[in-house]
C-alpha atoms as an extended CHARMM CRD file, in Angstrom:
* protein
*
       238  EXT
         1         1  UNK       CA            112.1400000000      103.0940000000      118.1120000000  PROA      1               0.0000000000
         2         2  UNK       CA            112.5350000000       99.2520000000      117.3770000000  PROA      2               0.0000000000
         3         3  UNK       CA            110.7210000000       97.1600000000      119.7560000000  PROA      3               0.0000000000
         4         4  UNK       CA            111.8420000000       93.5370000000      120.8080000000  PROA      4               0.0000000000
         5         5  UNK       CA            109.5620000000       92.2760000000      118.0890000000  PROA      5               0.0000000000
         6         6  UNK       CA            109.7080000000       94.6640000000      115.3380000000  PROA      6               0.0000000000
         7         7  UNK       CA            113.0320000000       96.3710000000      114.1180000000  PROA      7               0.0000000000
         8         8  UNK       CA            111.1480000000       98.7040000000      111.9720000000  PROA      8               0.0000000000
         9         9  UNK       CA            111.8150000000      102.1080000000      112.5990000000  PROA      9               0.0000000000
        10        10  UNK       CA            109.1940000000      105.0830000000      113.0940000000  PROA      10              0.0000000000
        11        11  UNK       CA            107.8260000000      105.9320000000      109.4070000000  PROA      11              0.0000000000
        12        12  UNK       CA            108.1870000000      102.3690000000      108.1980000000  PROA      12              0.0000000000
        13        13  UNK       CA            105.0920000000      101.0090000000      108.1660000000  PROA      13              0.0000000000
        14        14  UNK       CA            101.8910000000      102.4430000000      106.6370000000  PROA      14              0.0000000000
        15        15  UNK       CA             98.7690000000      103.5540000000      108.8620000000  PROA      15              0.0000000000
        16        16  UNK       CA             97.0790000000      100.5830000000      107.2680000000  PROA      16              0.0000000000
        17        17  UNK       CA             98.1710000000       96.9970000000      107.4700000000  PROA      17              0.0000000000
        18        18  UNK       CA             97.1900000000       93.3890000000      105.9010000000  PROA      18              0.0000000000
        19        19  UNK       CA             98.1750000000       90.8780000000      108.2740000000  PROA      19              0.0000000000
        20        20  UNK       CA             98.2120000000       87.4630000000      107.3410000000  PROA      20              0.0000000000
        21        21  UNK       CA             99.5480000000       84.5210000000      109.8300000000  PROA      21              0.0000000000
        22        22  UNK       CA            102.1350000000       83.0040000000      107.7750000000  PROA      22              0.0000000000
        23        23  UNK       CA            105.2380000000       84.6910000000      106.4720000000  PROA      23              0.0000000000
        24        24  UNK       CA            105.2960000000       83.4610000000      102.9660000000  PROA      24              0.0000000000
        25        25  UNK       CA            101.5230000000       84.8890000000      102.6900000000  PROA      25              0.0000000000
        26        26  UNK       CA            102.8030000000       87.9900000000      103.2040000000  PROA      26              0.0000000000
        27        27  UNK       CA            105.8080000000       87.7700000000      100.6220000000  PROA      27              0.0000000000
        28        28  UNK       CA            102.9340000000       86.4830000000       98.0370000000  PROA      28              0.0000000000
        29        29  UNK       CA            100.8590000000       88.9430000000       98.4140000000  PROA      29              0.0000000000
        30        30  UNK       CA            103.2280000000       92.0020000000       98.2080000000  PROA      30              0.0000000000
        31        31  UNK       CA            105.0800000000       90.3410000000       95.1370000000  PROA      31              0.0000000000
        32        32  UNK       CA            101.2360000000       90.0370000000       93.6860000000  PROA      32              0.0000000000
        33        33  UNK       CA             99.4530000000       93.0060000000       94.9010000000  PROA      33              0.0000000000
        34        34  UNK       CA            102.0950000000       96.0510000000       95.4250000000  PROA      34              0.0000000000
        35        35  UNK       CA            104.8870000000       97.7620000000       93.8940000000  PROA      35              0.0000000000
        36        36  UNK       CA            108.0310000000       99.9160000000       95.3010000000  PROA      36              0.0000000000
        37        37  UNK       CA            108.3580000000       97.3460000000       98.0690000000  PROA      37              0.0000000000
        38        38  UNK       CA            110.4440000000       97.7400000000      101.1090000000  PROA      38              0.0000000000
        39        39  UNK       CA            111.3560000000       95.0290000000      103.6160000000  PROA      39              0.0000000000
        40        40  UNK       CA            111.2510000000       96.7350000000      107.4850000000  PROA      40              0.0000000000
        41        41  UNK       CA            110.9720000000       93.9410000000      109.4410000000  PROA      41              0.0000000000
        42        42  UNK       CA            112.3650000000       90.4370000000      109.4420000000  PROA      42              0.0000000000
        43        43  UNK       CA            112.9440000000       89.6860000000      113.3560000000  PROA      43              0.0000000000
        44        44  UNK       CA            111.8880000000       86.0200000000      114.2420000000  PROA      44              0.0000000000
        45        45  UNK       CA            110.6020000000       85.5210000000      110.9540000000  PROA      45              0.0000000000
        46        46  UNK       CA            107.9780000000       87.4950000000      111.0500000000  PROA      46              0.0000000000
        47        47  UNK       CA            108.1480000000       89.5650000000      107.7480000000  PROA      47              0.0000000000
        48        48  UNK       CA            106.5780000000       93.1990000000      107.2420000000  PROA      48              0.0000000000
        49        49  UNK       CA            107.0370000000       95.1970000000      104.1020000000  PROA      49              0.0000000000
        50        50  UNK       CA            105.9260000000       98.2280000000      102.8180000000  PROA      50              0.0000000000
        51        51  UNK       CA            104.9580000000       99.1910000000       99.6150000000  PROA      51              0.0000000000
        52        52  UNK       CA            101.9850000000      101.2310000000       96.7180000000  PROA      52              0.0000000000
        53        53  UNK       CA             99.2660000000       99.0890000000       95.8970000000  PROA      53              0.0000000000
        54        54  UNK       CA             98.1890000000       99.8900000000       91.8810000000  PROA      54              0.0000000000
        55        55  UNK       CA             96.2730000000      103.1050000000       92.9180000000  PROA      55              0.0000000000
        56        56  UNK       CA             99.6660000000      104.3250000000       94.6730000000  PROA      56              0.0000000000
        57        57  UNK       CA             98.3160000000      103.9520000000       98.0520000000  PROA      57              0.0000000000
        58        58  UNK       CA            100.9380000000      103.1890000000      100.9550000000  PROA      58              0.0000000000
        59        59  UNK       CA            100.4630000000      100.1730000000      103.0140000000  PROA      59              0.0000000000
        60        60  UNK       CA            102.2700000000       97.5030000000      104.6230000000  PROA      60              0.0000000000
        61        61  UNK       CA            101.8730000000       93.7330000000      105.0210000000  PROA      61              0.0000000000
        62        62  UNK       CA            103.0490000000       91.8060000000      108.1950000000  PROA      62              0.0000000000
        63        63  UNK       CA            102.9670000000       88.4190000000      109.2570000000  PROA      63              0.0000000000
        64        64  UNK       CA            101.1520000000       87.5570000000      112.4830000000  PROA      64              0.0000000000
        65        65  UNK       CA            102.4270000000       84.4190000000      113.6030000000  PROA      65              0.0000000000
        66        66  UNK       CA             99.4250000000       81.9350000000      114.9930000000  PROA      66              0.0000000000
        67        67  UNK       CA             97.5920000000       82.0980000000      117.7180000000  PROA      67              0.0000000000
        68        68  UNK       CA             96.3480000000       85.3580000000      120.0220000000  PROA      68              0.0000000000
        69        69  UNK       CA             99.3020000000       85.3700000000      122.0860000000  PROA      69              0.0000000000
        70        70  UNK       CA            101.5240000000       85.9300000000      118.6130000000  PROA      70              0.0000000000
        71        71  UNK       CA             98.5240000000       88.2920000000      116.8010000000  PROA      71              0.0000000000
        72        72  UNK       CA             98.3470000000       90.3700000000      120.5230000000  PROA      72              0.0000000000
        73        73  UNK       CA            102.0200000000       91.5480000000      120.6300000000  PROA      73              0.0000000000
        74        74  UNK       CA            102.6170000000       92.2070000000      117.0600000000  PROA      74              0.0000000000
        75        75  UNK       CA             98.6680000000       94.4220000000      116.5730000000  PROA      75              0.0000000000
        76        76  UNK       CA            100.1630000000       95.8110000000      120.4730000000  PROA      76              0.0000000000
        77        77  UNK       CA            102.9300000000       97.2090000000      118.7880000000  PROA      77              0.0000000000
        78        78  UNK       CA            101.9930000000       97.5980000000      115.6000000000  PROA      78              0.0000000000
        79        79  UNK       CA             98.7740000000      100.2790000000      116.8250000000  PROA      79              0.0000000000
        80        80  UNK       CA            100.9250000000      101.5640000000      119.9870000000  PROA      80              0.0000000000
        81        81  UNK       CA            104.5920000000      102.0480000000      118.5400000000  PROA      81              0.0000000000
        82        82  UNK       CA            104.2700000000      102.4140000000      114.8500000000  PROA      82              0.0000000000
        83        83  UNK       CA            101.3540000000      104.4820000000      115.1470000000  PROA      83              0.0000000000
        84        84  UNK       CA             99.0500000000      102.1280000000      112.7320000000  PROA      84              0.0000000000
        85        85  UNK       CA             95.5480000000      102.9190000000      112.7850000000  PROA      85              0.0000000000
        86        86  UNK       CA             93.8440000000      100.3800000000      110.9280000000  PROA      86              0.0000000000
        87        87  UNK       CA             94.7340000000       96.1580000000      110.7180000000  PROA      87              0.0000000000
        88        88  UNK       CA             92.8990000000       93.8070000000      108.4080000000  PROA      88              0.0000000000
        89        89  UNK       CA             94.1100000000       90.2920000000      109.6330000000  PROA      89              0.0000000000
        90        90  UNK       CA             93.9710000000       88.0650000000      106.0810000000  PROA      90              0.0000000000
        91        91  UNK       CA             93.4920000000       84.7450000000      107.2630000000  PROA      91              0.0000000000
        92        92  UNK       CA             92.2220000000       81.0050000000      106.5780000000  PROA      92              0.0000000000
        93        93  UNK       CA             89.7000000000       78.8080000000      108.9530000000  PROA      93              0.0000000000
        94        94  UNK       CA             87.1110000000       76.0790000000      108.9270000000  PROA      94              0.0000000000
        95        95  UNK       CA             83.6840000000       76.3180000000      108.4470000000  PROA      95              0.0000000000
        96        96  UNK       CA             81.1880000000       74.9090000000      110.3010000000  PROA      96              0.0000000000
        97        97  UNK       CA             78.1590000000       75.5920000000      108.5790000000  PROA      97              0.0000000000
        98        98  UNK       CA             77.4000000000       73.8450000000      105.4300000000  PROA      98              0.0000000000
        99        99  UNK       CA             75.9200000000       76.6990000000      103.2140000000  PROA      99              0.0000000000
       100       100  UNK       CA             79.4050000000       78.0510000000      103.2660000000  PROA      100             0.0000000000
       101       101  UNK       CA             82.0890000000       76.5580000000      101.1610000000  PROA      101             0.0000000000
       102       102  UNK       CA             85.9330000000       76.1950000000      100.2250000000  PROA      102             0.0000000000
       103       103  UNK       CA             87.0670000000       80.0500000000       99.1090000000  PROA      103             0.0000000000
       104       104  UNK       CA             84.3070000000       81.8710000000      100.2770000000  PROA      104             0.0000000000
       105       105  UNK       CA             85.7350000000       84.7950000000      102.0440000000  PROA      105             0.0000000000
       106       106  UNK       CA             84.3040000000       85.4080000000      105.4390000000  PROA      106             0.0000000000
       107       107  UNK       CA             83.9960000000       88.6380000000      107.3330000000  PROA      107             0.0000000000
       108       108  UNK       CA             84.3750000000       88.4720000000      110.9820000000  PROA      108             0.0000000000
       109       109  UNK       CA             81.4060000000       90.4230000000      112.0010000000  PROA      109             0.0000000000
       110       110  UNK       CA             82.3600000000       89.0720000000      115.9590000000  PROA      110             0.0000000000
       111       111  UNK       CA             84.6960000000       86.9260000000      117.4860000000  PROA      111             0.0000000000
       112       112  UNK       CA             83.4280000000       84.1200000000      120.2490000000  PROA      112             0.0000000000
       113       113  UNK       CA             86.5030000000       82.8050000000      121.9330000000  PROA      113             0.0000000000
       114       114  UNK       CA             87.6200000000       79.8890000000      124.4940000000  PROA      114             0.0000000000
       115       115  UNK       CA             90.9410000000       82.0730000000      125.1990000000  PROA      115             0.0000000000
       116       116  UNK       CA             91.8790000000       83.2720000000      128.9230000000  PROA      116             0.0000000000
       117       117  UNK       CA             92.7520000000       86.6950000000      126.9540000000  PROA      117             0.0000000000
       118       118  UNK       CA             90.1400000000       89.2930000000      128.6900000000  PROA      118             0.0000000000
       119       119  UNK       CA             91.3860000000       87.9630000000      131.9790000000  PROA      119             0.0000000000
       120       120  UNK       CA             93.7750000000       90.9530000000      132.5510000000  PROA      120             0.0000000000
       121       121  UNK       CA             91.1230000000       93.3180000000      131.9670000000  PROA      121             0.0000000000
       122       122  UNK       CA             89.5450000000       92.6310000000      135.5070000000  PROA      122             0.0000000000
       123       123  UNK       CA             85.8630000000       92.6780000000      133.9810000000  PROA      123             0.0000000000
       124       124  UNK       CA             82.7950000000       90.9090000000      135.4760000000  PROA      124             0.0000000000
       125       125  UNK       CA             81.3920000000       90.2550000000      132.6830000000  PROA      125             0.0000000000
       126       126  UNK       CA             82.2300000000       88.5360000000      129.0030000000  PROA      126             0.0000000000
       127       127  UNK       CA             83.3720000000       91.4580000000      126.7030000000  PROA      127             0.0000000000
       128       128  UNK       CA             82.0820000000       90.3200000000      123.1780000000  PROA      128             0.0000000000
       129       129  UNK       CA             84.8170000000       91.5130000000      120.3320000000  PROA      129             0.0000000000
       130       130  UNK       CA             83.5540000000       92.8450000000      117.5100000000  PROA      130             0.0000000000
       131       131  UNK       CA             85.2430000000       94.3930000000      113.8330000000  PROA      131             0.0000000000
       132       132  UNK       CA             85.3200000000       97.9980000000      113.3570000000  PROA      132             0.0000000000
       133       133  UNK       CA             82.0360000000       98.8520000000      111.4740000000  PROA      133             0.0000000000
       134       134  UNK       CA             83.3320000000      101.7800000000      109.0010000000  PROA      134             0.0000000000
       135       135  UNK       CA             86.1220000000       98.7860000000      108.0700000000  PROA      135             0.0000000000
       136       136  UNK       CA             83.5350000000       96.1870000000      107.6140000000  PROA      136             0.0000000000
       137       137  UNK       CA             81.5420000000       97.9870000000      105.8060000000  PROA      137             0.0000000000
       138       138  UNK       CA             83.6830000000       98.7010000000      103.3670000000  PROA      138             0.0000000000
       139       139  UNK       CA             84.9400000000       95.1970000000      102.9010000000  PROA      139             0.0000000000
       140       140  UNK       CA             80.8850000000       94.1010000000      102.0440000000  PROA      140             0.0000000000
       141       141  UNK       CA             80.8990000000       96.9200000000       99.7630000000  PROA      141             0.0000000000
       142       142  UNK       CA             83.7020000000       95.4780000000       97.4690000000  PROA      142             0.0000000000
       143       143  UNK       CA             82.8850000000       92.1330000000       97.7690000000  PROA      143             0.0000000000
       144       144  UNK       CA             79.5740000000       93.0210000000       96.2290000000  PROA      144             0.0000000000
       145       145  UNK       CA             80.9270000000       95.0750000000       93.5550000000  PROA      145             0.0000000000
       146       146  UNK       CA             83.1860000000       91.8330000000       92.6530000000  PROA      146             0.0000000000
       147       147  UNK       CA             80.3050000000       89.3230000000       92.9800000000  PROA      147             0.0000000000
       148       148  UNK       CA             82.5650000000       87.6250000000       95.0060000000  PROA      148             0.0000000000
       149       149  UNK       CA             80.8780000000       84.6850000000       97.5380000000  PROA      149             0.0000000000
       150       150  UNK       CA             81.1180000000       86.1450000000      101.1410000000  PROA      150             0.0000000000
       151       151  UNK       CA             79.2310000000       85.8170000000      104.3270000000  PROA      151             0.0000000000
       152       152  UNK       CA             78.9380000000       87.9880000000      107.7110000000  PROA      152             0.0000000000
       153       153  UNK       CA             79.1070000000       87.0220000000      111.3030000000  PROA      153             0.0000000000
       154       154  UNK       CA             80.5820000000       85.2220000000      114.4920000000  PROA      154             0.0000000000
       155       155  UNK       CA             83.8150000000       83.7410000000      114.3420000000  PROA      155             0.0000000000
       156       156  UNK       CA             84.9330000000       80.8350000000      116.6680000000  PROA      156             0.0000000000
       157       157  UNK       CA             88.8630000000       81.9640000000      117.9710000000  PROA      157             0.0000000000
       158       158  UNK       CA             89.9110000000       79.2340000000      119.5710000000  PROA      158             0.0000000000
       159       159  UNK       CA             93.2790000000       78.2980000000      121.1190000000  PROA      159             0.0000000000
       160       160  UNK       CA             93.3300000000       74.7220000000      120.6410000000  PROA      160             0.0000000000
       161       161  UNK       CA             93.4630000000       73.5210000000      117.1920000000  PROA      161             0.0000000000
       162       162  UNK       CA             93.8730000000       69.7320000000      117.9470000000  PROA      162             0.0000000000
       163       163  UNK       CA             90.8350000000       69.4270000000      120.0990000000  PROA      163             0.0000000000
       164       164  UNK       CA             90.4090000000       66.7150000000      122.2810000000  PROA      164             0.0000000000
       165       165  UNK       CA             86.6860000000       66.5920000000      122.1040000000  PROA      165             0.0000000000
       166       166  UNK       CA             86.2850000000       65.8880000000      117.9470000000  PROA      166             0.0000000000
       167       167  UNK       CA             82.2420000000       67.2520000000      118.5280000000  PROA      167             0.0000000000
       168       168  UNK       CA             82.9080000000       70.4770000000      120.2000000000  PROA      168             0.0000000000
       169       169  UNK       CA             82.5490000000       72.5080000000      116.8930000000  PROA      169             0.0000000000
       170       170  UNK       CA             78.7630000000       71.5140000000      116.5780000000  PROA      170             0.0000000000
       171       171  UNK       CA             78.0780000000       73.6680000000      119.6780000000  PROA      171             0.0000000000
       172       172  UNK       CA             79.6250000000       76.3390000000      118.3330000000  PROA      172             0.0000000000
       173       173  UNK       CA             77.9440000000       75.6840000000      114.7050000000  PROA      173             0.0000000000
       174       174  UNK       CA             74.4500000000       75.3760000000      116.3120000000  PROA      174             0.0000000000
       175       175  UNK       CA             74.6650000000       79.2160000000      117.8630000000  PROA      175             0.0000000000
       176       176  UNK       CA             75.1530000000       80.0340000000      113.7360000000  PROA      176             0.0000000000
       177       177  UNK       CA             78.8320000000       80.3070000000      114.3850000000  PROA      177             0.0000000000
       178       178  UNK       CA             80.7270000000       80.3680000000      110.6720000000  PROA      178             0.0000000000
       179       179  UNK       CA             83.6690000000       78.5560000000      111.5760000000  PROA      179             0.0000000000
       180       180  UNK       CA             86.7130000000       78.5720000000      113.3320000000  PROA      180             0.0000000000
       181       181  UNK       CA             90.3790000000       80.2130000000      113.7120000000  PROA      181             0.0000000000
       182       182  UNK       CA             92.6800000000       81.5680000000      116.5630000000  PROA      182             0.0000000000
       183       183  UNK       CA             93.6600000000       85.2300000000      116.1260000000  PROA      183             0.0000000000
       184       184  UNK       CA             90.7430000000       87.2840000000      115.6900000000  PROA      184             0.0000000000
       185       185  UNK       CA             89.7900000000       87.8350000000      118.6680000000  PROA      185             0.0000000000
       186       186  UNK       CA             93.3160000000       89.0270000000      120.3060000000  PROA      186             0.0000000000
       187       187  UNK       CA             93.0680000000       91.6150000000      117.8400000000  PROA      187             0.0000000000
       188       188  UNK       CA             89.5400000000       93.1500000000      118.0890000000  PROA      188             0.0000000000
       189       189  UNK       CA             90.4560000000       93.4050000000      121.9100000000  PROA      189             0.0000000000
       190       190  UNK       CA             93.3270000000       95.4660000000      121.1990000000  PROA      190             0.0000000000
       191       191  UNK       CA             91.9270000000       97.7110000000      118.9050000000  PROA      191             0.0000000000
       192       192  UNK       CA             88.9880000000       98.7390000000      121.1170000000  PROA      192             0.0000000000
       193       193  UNK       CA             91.6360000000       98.8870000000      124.1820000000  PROA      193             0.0000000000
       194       194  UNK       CA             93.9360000000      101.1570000000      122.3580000000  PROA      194             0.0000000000
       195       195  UNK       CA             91.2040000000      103.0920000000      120.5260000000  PROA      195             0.0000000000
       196       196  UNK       CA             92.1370000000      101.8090000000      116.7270000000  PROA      196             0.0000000000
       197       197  UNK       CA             90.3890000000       99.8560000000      114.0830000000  PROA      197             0.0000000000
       198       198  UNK       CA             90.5620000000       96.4010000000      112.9280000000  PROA      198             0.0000000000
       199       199  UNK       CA             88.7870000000       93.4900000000      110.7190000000  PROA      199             0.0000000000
       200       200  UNK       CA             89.6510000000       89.6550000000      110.2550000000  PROA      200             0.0000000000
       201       201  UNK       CA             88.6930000000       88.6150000000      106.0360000000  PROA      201             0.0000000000
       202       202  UNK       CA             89.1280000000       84.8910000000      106.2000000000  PROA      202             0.0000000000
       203       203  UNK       CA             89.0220000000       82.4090000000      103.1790000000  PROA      203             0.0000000000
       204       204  UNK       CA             87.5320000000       78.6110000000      103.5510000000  PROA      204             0.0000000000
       205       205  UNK       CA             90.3350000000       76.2900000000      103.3140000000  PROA      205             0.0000000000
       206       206  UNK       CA             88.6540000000       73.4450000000      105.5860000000  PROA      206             0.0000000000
       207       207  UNK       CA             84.6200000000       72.4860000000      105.8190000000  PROA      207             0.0000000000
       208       208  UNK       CA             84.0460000000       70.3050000000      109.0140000000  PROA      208             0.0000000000
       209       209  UNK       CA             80.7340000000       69.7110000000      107.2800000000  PROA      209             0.0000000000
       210       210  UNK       CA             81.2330000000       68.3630000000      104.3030000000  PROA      210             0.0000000000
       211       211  UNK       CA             84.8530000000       67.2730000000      105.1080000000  PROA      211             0.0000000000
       212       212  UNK       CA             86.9320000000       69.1490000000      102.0880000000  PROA      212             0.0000000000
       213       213  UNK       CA             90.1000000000       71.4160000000      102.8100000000  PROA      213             0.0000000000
       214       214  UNK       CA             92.5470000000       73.1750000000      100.5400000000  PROA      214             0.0000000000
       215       215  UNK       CA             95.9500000000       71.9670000000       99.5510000000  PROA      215             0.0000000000
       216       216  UNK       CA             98.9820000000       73.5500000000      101.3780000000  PROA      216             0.0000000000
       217       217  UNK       CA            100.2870000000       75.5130000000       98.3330000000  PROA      217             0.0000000000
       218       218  UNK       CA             96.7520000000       76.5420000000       97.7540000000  PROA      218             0.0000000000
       219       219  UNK       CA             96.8450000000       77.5110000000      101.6070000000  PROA      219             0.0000000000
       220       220  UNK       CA             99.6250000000       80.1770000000      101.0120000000  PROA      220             0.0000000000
       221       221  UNK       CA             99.0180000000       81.5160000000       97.6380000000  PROA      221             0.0000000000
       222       222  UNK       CA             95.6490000000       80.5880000000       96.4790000000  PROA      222             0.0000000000
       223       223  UNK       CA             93.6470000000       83.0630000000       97.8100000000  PROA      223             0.0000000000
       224       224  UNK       CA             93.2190000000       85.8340000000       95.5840000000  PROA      224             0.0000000000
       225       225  UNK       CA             89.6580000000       87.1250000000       96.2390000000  PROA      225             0.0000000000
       226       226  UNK       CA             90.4850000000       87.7160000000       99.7360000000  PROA      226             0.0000000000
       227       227  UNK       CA             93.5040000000       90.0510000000       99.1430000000  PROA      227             0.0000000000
       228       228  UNK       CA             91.9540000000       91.8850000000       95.9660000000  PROA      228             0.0000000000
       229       229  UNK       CA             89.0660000000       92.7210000000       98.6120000000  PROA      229             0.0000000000
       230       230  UNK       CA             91.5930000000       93.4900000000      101.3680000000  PROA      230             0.0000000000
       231       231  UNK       CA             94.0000000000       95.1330000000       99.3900000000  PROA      231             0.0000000000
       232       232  UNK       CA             90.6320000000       97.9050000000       98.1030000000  PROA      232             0.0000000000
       233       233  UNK       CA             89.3960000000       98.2850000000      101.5010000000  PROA      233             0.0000000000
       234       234  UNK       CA             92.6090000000       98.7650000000      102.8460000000  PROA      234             0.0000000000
       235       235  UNK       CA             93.2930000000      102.1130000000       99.9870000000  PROA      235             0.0000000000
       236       236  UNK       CA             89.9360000000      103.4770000000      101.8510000000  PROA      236             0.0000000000
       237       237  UNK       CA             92.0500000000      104.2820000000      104.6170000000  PROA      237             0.0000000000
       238       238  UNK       CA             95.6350000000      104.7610000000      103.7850000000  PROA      238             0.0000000000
């Protein structure tokens, strides 16, 4: 059945999905990256399509939205209703570390967060949210075959992007913290919830260090490594 969200019907959408924030992302990288495309979802904007990637696997491509509150009711319903059991979130952040730099993909080992999320879980403790290994793995494994620049570990997913305090991402860079974003950690929390799998690949497009970021149109198609690497991990598990 449809949800609120999602107008999709059961069957629609692929047991493995790239999800990327913005909408025209999405379009880019099924016109780039698939073949027999179908569009099952356009409600609110938020675009999903499903399609063959070269080898003839099935998966589908949906727009998150930004922010945890957008990424935790489309991976809800994505994993609960549609009966996906795998989402790579394609994304972009900042880096905070100066060894890492504009395009290199990063691979979202853990996600810290300053988000009131794990609140309705009751716990008395801090739950740390972390990828699915089997998923992660694979990712390193093609971005080695490709020689493509990567790195592993701790994402910042914040929910402020215009912070007030202009230092506050030298705290985080200090614990070896790669940079920062706002989704992935809303998603790793729903996959271990519900029992499913799920990864955040995330391409430089801003370097707090040495103060470089990516155009806009470079932004929403100019990340190619990324979705070559998602696009082969994700045909591990259609």
């Amino acid at each position: 059945m449809p949800t609120p969200h999602n107008e999709a019907l059961k069957g629609d959408i692929a047991k493995v999905v790239l999800m990327p924030g913005d909408p025209n992302r999405a379009k880019w990288i099924v016109d780039n990256f698939l073949h027999d495309v179908k569009l099952v979802n356009q409600v609110r904007g938020m675009v999903c399509y499903t399609g063959l990637t070269k080898n003839n696997k099935r998966i589908s491509v949906m727009s998150s939205g930004m922010g945890h509150p957008s990424i935790g009711i489309y991976s809800h319903e994505l994993y609960t209703e549609y009966d996906v059991d795998v989402i790579i979130r394609v994304g972009t952040c900042g880096s905070y570390q100066p060894n890492i730099n504009l395009k290199d993909v990063l691979v979202c080992q853990g996600a810290c967060t300053d988000s009131n999320w794990m609140s309705q879980y009751g716990l008395n403790g801090t739950f740390s949210a972390i990828a699915s290994y089997d998923v992660l793995e694979e990712a390193v494994s093609v971005l080695k075959k490709h020689n493509y620049p990567y790195h592993v570990g701790n994402i910042f997913a914040a929910d402020v992007f215009y912070d007030v305090d202009k230092d506050l991402w030298k705290r985080w860079a200090r614990l070896g913290v790669m940079g920062v974003e706002m989704e992935s950690y809303a998603l790793y929390v729903n996959a271990a919830y519900l029992g499913k799998k799920a990864l955040t690949l995330l391409t430089v497009t801003d370097n707090f260090v040495k103060e470089g970021r990516l155009t806009a149109q470079e932004r929403q198609t100019g990340l190619f490594n990324m979705i070559d690497i998602a696009v082969e991990t994700a045909e591990k598990f259609a």
